[in-house]
DRENSETI-623986 format. One record per residue (C-alpha): x, z, y; residue number from 1; residue in one letter. Coordinates in Angstrom, 1 decimal, m for minus. Layout:
# residues N
REC;X;Z;Y;NUM;A
...
# end
This chain:
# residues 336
REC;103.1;m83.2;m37.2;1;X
REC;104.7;m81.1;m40.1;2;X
REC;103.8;m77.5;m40.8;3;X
REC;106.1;m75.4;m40.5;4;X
REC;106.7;m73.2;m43.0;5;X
REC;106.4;m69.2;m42.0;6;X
REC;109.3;m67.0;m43.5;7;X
REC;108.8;m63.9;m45.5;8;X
REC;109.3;m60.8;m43.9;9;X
REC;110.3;m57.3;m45.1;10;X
REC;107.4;m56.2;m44.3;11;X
REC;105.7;m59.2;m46.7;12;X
REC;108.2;m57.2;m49.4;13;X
REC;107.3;m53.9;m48.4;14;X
REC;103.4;m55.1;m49.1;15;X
REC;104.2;m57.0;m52.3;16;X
REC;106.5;m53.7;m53.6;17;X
REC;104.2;m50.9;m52.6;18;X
REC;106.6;m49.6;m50.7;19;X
REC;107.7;m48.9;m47.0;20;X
REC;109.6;m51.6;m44.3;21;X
REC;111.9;m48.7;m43.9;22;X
REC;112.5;m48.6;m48.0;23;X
REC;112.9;m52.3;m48.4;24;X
REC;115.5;m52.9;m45.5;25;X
REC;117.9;m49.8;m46.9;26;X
REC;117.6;m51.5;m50.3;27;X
REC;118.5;m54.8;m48.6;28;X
REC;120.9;m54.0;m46.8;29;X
REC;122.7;m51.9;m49.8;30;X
REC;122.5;m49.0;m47.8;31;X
REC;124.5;m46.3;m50.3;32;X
REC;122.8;m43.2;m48.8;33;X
REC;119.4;m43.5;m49.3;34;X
REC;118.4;m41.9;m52.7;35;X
REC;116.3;m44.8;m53.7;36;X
REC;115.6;m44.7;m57.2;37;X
REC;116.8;m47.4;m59.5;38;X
REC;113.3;m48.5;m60.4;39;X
REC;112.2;m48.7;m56.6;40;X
REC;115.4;m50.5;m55.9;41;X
REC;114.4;m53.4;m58.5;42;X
REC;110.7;m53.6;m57.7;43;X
REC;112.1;m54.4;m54.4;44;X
REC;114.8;m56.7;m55.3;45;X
REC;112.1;m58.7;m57.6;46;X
REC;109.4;m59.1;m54.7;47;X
REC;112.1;m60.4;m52.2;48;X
REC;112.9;m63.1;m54.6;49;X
REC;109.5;m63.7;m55.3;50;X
REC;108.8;m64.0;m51.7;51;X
REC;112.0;m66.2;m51.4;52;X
REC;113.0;m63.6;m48.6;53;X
REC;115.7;m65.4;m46.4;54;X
REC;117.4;m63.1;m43.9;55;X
REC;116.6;m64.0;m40.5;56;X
REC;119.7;m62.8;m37.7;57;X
REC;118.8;m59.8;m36.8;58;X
REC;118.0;m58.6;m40.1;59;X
REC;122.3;m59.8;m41.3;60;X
REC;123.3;m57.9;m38.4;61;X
REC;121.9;m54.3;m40.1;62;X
REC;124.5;m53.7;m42.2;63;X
REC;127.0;m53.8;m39.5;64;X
REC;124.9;m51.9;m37.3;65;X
REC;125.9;m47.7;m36.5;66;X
REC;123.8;m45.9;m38.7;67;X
REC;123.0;m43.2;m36.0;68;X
REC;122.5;m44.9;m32.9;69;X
REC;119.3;m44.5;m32.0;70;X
REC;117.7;m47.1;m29.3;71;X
REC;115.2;m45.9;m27.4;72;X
REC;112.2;m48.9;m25.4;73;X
REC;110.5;m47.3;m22.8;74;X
REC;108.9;m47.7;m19.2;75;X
REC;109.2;m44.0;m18.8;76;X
REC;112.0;m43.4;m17.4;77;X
REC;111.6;m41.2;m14.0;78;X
REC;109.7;m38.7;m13.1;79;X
REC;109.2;m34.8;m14.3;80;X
REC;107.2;m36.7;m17.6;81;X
REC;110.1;m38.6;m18.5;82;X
REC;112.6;m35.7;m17.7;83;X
REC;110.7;m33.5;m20.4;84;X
REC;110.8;m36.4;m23.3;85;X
REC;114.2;m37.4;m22.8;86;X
REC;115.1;m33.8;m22.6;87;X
REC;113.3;m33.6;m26.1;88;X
REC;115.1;m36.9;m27.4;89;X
REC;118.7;m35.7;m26.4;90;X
REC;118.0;m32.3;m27.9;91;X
REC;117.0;m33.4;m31.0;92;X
REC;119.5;m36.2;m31.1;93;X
REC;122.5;m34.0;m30.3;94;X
REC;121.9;m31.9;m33.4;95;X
REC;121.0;m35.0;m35.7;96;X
REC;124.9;m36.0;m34.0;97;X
REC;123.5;m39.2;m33.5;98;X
REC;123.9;m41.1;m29.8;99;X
REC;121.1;m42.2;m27.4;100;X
REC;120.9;m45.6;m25.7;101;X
REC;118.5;m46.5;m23.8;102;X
REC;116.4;m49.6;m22.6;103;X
REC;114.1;m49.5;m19.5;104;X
REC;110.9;m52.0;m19.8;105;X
REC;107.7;m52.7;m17.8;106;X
REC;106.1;m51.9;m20.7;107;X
REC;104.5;m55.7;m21.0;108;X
REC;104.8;m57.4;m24.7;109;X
REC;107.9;m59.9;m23.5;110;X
REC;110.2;m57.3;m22.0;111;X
REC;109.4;m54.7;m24.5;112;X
REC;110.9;m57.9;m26.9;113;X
REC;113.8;m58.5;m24.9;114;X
REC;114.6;m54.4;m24.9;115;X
REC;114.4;m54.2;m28.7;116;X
REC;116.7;m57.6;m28.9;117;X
REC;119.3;m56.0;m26.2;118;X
REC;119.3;m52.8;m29.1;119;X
REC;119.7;m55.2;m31.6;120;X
REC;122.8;m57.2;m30.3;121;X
REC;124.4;m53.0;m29.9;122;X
REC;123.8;m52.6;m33.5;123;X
REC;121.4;m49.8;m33.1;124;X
REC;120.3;m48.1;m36.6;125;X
REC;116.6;m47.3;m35.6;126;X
REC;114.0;m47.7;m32.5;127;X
REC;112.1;m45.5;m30.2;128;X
REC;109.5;m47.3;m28.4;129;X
REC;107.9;m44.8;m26.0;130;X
REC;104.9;m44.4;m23.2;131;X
REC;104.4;m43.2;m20.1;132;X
REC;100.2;m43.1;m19.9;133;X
REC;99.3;m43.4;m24.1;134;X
REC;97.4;m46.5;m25.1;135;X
REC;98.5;m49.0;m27.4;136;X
REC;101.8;m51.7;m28.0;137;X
REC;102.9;m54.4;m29.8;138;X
REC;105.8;m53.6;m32.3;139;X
REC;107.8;m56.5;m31.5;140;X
REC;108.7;m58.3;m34.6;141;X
REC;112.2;m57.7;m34.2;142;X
REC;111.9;m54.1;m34.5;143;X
REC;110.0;m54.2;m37.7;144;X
REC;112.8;m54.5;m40.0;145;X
REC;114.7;m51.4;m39.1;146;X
REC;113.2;m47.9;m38.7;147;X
REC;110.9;m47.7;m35.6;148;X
REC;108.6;m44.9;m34.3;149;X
REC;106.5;m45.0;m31.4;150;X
REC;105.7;m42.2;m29.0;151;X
REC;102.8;m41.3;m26.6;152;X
REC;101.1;m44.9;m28.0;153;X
REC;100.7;m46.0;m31.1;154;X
REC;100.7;m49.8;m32.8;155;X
REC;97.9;m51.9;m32.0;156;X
REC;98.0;m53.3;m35.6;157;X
REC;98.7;m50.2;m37.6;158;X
REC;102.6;m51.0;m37.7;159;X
REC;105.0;m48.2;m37.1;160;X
REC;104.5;m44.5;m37.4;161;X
REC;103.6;m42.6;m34.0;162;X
REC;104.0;m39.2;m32.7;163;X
REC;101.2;m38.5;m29.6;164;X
REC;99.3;m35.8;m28.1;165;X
REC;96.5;m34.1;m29.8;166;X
REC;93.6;m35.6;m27.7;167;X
REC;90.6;m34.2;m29.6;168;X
REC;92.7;m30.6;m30.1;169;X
REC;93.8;m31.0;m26.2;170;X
REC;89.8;m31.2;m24.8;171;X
REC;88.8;m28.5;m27.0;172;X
REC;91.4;m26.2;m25.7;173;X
REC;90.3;m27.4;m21.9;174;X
REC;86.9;m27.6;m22.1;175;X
REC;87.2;m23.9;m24.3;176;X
REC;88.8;m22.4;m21.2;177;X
REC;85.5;m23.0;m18.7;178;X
REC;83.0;m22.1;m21.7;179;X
REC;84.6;m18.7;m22.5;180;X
REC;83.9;m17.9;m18.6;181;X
REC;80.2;m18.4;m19.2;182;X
REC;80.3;m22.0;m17.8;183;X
REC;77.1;m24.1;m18.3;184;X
REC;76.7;m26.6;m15.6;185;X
REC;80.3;m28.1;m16.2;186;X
REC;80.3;m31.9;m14.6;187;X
REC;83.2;m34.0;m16.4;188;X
REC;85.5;m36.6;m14.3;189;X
REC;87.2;m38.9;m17.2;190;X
REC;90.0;m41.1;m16.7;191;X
REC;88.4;m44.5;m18.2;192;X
REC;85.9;m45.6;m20.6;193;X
REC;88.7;m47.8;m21.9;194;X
REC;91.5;m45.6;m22.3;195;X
REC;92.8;m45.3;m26.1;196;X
REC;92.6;m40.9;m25.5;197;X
REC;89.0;m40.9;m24.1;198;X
REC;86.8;m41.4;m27.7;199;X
REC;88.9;m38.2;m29.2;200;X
REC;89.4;m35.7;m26.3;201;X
REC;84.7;m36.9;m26.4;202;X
REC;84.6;m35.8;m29.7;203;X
REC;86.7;m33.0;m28.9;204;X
REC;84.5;m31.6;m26.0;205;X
REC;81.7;m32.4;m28.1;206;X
REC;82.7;m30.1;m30.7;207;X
REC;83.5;m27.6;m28.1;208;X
REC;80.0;m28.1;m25.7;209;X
REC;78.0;m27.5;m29.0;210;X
REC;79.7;m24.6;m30.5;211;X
REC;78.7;m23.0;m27.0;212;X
REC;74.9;m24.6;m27.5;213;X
REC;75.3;m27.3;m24.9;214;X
REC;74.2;m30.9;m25.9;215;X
REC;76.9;m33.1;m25.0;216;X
REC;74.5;m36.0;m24.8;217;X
REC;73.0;m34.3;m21.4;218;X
REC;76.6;m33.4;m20.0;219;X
REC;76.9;m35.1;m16.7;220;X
REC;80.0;m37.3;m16.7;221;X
REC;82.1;m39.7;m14.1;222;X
REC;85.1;m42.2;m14.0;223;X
REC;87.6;m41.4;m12.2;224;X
REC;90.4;m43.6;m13.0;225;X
REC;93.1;m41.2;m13.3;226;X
REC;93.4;m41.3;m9.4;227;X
REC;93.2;m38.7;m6.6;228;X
REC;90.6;m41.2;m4.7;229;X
REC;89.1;m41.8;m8.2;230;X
REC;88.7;m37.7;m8.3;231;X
REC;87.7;m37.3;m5.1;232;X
REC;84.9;m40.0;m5.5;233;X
REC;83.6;m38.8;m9.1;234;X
REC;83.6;m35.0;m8.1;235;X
REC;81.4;m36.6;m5.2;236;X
REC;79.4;m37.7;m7.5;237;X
REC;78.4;m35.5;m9.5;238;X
REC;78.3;m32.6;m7.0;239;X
REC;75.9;m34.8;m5.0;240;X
REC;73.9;m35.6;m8.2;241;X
REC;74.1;m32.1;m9.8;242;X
REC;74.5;m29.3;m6.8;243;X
REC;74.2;m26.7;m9.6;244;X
REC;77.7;m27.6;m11.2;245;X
REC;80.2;m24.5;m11.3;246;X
REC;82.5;m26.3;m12.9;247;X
REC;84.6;m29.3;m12.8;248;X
REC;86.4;m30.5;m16.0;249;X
REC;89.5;m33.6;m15.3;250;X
REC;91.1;m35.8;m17.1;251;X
REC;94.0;m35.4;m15.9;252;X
REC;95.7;m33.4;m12.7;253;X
REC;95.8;m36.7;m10.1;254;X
REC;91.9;m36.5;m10.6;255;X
REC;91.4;m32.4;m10.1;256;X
REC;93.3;m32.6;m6.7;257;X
REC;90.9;m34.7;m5.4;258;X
REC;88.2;m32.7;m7.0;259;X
REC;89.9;m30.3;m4.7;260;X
REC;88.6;m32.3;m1.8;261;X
REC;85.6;m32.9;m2.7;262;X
REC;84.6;m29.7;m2.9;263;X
REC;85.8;m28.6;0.2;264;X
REC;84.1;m31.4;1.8;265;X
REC;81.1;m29.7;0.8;266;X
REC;81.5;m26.4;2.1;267;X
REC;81.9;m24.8;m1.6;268;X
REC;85.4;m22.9;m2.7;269;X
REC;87.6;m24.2;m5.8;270;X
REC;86.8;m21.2;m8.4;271;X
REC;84.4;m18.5;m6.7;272;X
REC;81.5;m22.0;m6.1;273;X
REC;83.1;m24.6;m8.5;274;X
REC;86.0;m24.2;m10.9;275;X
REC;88.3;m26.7;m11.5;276;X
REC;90.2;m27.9;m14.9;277;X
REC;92.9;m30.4;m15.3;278;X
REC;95.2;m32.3;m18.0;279;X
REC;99.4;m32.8;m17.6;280;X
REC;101.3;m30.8;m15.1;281;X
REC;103.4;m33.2;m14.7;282;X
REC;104.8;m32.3;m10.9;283;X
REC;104.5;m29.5;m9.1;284;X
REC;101.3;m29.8;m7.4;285;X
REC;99.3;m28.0;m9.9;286;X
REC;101.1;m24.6;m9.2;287;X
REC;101.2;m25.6;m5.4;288;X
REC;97.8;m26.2;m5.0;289;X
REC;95.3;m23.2;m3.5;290;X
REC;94.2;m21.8;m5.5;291;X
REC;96.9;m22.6;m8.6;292;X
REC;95.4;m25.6;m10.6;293;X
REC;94.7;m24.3;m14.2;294;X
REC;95.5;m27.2;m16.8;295;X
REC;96.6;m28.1;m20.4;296;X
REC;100.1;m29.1;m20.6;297;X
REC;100.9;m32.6;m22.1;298;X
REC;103.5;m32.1;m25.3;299;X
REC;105.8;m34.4;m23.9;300;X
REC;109.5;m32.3;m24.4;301;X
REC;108.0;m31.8;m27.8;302;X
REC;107.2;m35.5;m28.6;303;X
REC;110.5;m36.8;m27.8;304;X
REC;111.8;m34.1;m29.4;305;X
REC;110.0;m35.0;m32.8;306;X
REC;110.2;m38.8;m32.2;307;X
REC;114.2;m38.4;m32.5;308;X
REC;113.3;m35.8;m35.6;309;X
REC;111.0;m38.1;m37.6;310;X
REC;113.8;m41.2;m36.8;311;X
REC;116.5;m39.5;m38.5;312;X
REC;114.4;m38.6;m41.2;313;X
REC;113.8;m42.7;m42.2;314;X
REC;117.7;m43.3;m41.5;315;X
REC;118.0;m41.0;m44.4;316;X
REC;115.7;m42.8;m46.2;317;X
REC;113.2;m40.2;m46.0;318;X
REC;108.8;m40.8;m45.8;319;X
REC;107.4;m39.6;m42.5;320;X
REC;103.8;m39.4;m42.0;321;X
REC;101.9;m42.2;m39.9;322;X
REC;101.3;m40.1;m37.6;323;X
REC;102.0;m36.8;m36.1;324;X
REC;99.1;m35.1;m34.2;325;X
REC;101.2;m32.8;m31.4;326;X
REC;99.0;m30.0;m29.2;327;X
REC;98.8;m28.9;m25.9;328;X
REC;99.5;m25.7;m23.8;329;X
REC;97.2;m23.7;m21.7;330;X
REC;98.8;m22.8;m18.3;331;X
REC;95.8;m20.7;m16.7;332;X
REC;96.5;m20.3;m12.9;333;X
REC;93.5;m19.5;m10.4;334;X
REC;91.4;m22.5;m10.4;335;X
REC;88.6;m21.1;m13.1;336;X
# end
């Protein structure tokens, strides 16, 4: 059986011509308002015919595409989370003058490839891949040719620049707000030892636990899957296994409710026995609660908001950093 030969990429260029994908498709595709220098221009020129760059269809399509369409991939689109980004992504797009189309996916490999080739075929100029829960996605390759950003994920091989939440920033702030109320027996209910946001929002309450002279290492800590039962069960837990705990710190709002619960069940009162801390407000069940969850509001308005930003920045041929670092809010109700 032959080999088949593999084709050279712009991104092969970009590597070969120090430069960015985003740099070598404008010089490519002749794109007149970019403001590449001359010199850039021909370094690039020279490594796509070094490469033997051939144009694959997608990539002949880009100088017919609409230079301000923006296409956005995500799985996020209901809910009072996707509300808040896409609120942020028309915002920001409406004052860039640029248009908004977007492409539902399950968020699996194979439809996130058929979303970005759906774009493609309406001659979108750049895309927006974005998330619903964080974690981490697979650029597909027909993306990597024109400007793409990613959004509450990031690349899972370094591809792509990203705008997400601040984890690390987003614990301290939470686990700040039971410590400057003279909390020391704080129990913590994660989402998942897996999740791509659990290493920084540790290092984060880390930083925070020790700056109050509490070792970390001897904080006592539960899964709780990011579910109400999940909650329920870990607050269990580590009520059962720690009855001195005053306070309850979540990973997110699901896992606090049930928290809720499981204090109850025990004959102890959310804030004057055990307080309780949570990550999102993504519904209205914080504020409805009694008493009023306190929690850390998720940047989500603001991430779709810079997403669309830092897109219109490459279409004008502008760098954008790898990635953009975005904090939370405090919203302090009467839980702590």
């Amino acid at each position: 059986m032959s080999r088949i030969e593999r084709r050279a990429t712009m991104a092969d260029i970009a590597s070969a011509a120090g430069v960015s994908r985003t740099t070598v498709s404008f010089v490519l595709n002749d794109r007149p308002d970019s403001r590449i220098p001359q010199a850039t221009r021909a370094k690039v020129l020279q490594a796509a015919k070094d490469l033997d760059y051939r144009p694959q269809g997608t990539a002949r399509l880009a100088q017919a595409r609409s230079r301000g369409a923006l296409g956005v991939v995500t799985d996020i689109l209901t809910g009072p989370q996707a509300s808040s980004m896409i609120r942020g992504m028309q915002d920001a797009a409406l004052r860039e003058g640029m248009p908004l189309l977007l492409i539902p996916t399950t968020g699996r490999a194979e439809d996130d490839r058929r979303a970005v080739a759906s774009l493609l075929e309406h001659r979108v100029g750049a895309v927006l891949q974005a998330r619903a829960s964080g974690g981490q996605v697979a650029v597909p390759a027909e993306a990597r040719d024109i400007p793409t950003i990613l959004v509450n994920c990031q690349s899972s091989d370094g591809g792509g620049p990203s705008v997400r939440p601040d984890e690390e920033r987003i614990a301290r702030l939470e686990a700040d707000a039971l410590l400057t109320g003279e909390h020391r027996d704080i129990g913590v209910i994660e989402i998942s030892g897996a999740d791509v946001g659990n290493q920084p929002r540790r290092d984060g309450y880390r930083v925070s636990f020790t700056r109050a002279g509490i070792d970390w290492d001897g904080v006592a800590t539960a899964v709780g899957y990011g579910t109400i039962q999940g909650g329920y069960r870990a607050a269990g837990q580590l009520l059962d296994a720690n009855p001195w705990t005053t306070a309850l710190l979540c990973g997110n709002n699901r896992m606090a409710i049930g928290a809720y619960d499981a204090v109850r069940e025990r004959g102890l009162r959310v804030r004057d026995d055990v307080a309780i801390i949570g990550i999102d407000d993504e519904d209205l069940a914080p504020a409805q609660l009694r008493p009023g969850l306190t929690c850390v509001v998720l940047p989500f308005e603001e991430m779709g908001r810079v997403g669309v930003e830092r897109l219109a920045a490459m279409l004008r041929g502008e760098s954008v950093p790898a990635q953009t670092l975005l904090p939370g809010r405090l919203v302090r109700r009467a839980s702590i």
